[in-house]
C-alpha positions as CSV (number, residue, x, y, z in Angstrom):
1,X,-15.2,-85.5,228.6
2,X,-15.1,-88.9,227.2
3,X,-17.0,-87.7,223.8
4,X,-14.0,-84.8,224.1
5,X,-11.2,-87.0,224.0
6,X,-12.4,-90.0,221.5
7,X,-13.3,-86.6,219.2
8,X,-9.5,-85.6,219.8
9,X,-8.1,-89.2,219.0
10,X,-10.1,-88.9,215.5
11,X,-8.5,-85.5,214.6
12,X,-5.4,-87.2,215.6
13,X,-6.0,-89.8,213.4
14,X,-6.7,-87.8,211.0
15,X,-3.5,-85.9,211.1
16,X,-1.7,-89.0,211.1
17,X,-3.6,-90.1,207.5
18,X,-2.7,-86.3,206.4
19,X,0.8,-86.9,206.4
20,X,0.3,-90.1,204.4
21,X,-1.1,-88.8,201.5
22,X,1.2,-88.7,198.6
23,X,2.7,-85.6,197.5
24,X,1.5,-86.2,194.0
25,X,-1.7,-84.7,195.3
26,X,-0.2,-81.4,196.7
27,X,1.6,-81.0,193.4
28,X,-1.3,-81.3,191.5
29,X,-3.1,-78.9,193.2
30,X,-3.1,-76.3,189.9
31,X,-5.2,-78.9,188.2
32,X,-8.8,-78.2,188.1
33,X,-11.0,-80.9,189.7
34,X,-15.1,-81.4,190.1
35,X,-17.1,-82.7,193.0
36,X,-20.7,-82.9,192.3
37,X,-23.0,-82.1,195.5
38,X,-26.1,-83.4,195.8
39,X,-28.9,-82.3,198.3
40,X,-32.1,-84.7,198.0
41,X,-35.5,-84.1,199.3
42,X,-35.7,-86.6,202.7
43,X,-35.3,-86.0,206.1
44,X,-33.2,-89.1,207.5
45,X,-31.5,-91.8,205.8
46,X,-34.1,-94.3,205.9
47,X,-36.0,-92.0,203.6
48,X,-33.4,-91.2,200.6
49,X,-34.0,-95.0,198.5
50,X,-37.7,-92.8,197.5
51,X,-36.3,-89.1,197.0
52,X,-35.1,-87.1,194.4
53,X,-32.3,-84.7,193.7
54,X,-33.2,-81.2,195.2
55,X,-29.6,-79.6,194.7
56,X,-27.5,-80.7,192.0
57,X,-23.9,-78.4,191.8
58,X,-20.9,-79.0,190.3
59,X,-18.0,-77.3,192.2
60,X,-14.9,-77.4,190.3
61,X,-11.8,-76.2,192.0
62,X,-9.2,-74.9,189.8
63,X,-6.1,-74.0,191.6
64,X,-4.1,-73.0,188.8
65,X,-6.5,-69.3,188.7
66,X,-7.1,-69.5,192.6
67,X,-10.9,-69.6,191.9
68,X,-14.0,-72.1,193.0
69,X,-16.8,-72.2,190.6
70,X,-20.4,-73.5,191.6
71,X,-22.4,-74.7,188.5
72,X,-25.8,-75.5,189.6
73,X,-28.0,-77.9,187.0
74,X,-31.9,-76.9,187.2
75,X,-33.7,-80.0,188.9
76,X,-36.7,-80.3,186.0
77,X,-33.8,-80.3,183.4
78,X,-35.7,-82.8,180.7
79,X,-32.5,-85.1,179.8
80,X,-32.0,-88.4,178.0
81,X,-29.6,-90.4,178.7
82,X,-28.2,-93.0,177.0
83,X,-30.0,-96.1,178.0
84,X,-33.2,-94.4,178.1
85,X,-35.5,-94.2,175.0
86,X,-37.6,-91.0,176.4
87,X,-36.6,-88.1,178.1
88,X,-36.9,-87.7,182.2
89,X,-36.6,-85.1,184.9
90,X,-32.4,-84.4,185.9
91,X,-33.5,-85.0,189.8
92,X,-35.1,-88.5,189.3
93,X,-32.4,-90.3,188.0
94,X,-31.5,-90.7,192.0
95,X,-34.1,-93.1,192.5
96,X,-32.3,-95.5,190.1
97,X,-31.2,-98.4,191.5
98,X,-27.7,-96.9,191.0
99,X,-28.4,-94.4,192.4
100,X,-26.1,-90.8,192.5
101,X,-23.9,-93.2,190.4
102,X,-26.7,-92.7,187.8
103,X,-26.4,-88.9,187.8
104,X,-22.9,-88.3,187.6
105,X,-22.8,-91.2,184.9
106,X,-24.9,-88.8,182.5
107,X,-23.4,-85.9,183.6
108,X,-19.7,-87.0,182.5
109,X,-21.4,-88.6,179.3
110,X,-23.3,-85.0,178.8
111,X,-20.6,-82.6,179.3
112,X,-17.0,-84.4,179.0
113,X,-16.3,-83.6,183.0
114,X,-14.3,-86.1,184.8
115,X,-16.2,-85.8,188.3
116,X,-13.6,-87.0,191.1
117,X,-16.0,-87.4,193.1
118,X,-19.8,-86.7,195.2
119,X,-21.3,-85.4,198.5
120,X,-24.8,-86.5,199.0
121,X,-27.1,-84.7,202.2
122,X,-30.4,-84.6,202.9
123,X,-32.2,-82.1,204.9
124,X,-31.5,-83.2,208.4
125,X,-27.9,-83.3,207.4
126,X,-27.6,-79.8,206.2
127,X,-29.7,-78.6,208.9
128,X,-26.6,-80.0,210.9
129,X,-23.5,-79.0,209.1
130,X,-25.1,-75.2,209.1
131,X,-25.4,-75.1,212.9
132,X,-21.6,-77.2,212.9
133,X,-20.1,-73.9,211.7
134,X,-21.9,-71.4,213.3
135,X,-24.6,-70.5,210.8
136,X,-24.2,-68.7,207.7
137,X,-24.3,-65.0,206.5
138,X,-27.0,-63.9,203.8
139,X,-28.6,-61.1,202.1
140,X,-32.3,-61.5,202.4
141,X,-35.3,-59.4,200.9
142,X,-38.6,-58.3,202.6
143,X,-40.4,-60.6,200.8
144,X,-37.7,-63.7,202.0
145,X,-38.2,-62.5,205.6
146,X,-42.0,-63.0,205.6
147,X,-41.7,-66.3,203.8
148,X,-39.2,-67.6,206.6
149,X,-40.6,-65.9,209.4
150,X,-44.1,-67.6,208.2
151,X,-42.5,-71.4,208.5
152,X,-40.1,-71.4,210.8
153,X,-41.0,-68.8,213.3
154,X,-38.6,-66.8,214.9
155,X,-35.5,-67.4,216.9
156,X,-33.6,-65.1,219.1
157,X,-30.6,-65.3,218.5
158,X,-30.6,-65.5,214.2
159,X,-33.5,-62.7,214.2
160,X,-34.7,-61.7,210.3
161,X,-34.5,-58.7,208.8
162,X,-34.2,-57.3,205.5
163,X,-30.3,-57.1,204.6
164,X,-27.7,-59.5,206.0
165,X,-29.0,-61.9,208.5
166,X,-27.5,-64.8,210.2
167,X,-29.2,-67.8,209.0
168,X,-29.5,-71.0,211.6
169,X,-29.5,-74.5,209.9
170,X,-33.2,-74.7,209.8
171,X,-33.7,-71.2,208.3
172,X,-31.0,-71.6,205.7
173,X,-32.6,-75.3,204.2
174,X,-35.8,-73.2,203.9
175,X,-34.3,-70.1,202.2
176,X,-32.5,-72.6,200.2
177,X,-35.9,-74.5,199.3
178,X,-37.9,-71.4,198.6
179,X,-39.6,-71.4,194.7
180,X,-42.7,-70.0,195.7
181,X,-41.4,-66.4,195.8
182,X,-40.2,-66.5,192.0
183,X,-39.5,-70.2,190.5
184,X,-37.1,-72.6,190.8
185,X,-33.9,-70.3,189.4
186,X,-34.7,-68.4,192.0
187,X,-34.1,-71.3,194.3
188,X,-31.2,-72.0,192.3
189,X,-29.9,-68.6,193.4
190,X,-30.8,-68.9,196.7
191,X,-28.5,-72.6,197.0
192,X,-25.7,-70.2,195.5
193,X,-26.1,-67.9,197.8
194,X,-25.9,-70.3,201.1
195,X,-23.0,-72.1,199.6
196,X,-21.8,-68.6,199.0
197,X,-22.4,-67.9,203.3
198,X,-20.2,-71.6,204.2
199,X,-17.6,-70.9,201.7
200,X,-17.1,-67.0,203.8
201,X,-17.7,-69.0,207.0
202,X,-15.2,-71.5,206.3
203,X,-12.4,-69.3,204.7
204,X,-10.8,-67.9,207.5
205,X,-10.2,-71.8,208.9
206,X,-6.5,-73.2,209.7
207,X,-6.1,-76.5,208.7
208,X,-6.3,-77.9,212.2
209,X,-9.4,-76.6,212.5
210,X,-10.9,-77.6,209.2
211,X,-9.8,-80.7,209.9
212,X,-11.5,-80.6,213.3
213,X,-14.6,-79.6,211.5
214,X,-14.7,-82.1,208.9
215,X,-14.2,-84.4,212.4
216,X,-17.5,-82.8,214.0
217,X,-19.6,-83.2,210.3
218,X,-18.3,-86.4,208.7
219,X,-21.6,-88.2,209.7
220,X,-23.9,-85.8,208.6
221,X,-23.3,-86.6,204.5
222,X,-22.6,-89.7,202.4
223,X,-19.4,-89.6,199.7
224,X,-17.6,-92.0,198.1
225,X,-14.2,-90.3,198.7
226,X,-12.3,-92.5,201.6
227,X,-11.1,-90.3,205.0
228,X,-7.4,-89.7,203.4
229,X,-9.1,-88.4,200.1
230,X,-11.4,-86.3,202.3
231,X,-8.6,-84.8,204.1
232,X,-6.8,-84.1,201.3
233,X,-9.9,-82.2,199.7
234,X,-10.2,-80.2,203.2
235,X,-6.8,-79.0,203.4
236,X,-6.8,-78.1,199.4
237,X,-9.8,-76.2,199.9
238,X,-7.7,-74.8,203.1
239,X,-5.6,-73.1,200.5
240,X,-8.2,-72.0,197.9
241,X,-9.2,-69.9,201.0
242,X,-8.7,-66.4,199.4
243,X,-10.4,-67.8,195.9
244,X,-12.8,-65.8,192.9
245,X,-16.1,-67.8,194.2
246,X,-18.2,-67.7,191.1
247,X,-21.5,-69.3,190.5
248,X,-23.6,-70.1,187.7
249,X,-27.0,-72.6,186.4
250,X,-27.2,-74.7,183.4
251,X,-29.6,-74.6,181.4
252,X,-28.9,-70.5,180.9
253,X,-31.2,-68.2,180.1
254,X,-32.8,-68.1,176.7
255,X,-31.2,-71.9,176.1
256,X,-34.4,-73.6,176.8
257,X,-38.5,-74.3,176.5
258,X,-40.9,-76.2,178.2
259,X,-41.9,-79.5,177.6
260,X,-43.0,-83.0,179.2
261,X,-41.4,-86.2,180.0
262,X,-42.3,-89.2,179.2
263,X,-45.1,-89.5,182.6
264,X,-46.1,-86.0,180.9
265,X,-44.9,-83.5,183.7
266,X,-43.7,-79.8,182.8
267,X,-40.1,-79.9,182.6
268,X,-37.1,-77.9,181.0
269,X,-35.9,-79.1,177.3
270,X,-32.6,-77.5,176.5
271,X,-29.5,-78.0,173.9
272,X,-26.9,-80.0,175.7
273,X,-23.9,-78.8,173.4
274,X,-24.7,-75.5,173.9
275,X,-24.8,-76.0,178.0
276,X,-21.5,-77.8,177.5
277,X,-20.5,-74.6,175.5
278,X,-21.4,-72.3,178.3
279,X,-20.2,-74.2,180.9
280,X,-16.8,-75.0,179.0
281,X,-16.5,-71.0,178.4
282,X,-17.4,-70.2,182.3
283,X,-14.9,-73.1,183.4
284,X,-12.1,-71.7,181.3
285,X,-11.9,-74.8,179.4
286,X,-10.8,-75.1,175.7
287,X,-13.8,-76.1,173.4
288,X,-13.0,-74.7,169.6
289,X,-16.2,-76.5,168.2
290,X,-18.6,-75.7,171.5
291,X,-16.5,-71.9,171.5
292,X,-18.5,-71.3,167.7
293,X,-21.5,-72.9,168.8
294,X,-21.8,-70.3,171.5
295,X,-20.5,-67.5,169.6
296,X,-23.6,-68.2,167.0
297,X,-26.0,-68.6,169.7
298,X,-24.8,-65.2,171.1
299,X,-25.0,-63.5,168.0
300,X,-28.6,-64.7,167.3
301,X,-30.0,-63.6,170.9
302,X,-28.6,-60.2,170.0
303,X,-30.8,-59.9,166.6
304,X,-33.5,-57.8,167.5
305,X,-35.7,-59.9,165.4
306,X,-34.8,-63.3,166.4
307,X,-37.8,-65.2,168.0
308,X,-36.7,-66.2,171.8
309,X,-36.2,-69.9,173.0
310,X,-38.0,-69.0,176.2
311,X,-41.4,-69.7,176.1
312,X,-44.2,-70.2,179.0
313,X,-45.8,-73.7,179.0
């Protein structure tokens, strides 16, 4: 009862910061804003100053054409940024001493996005915030059943089958995880599709009760937005509700090759302008020098003689 009521007093409290925030930020809702989210490889806290970058999606909210798009970077990107004299892996630059700060630092240098701000979780955490909302609603394949069934077992009430399942938290960080089916686009697609299942699971929330659920979750992630800015985020996302959901990975297909870092693992070397191209056309985002860059590109995969980028290592 006690839990109850201080849990009550925070919503009211939150509430209470709600009507605080300025009304610059409900007028601005048209503008289009990114949040980068960030799922790294740990299970608890005292584990994350060692792990790396599982997840990395940009979700950019733009209000103006009532849509949310997910860009999701491939982990074993090969980038270099600009303090570094050799290329490394997208997912290590977490283990800086700076940290996410590190990541979203080369991202805004690499692609021109202002990023307003980050959600980091590790596994535990989205283990958590799945069950917080009930589970989540996904399509799986024969194949995805027997990988799930074969490491976490079976539970009865989120049973597998082939077609829509409910997913638990602990079935959906796996399904989310899983490369050895296909490689790690596939997992990439897989991380779509669960953010795909919350976003459907969420949609139908008043504000009240998202701001009840961001009560019941805001331990379960780090961010470096403050409660108001949170709250303000909630109830925007409140009213993106009916949004396009649209989804995409950087580097694209036939816009990279294999190659090594500089410690000589496998890793993903791709064109950054042309990403910024892609990701600039998908965002809706004016870009006249990346728009011909892209259009070239476009033109030469088309050529039935042009030699792919796409290689095996």
């Amino acid at each position: 009862m006690w839990k109850r009521l201080m849990g009550l007093s925070v919503l009211f409290a939150l509430c209470a910061l709600l009507a605080q925030i300025p009304v610059s930020l409900a007028q601005n809702r048209a503008e289009m804003v990114h949040y980068l989210l960030i799922g790294v490889d740990s299970w608890g806290v005292n584990e994350e100053g060692s792990a790396r970058s599982d997840a990395i999606i940009l979700a950019s909210l733009d209000g103006q054409h009532d849509r949310i798009h997910f860009t999701s970077f491939a982990r074993d990107s090969l980038v270099k940024p600009s303090y570094r004299k050799s290329a490394v892996k997208l997912n290590t630059l977490v283990r800086s001493s700076m940290g996410e700060h590190m990541l979203i630092e080369y991202l805004e240098e690499a692609f021109g996005l202002p990023i307003s701000g980050y959600f980091v979780i590790n596994f535990s955490g989205a283990v958590d915030v799945v069950n917080a909302i009930g589970g989540i609603d996904v399509s799986l394949t024969g194949e995805e059943v027997a990988y799930l069934e074969a490491l976490v077992g079976g539970y009865e009430d989120y049973p597998l089958q082939e077609g829509v399942c409910r997913l638990n938290g602990e079935q959906a960080i796996y399904y989310m995880r899983c490369r050895s089916l296909d490689n790690d686009f596939g997992r990439q697609r897989r991380q779509g599709r669960v953010l795909e299942g919350a976003f459907h699971a969420l949609k139908d929330l008043s504000v009240i009760e998202a701001l009840a659920l961001l009560d019941e979750v805001m331990g379960m992630y780090r961010t470096n937005l403050s409660i108001p800015q949170q709250i303000a985020l909630a109830t925007r996302a409140v009213t993106l509700a009916d949004a396009q959901l649209e989804m995409n990975s950087l580097p694209m297909e036939g816009a990279y090759r294999y190659g090594q870092d500089s410690y000589g693992a496998s890793g993903l070397e791709f064109d950054v302008a042309l990403c910024r191209a892609q990701l600039y056309s998908w965002l809706g985002l004016e870009d006249p020098q990346g728009a011909a860059l892209l259009e070239s590109w476009e033109a030469e995969r088309a050529e039935p003689e042009s030699t792919p980028i796409v290689f095996a290592p």
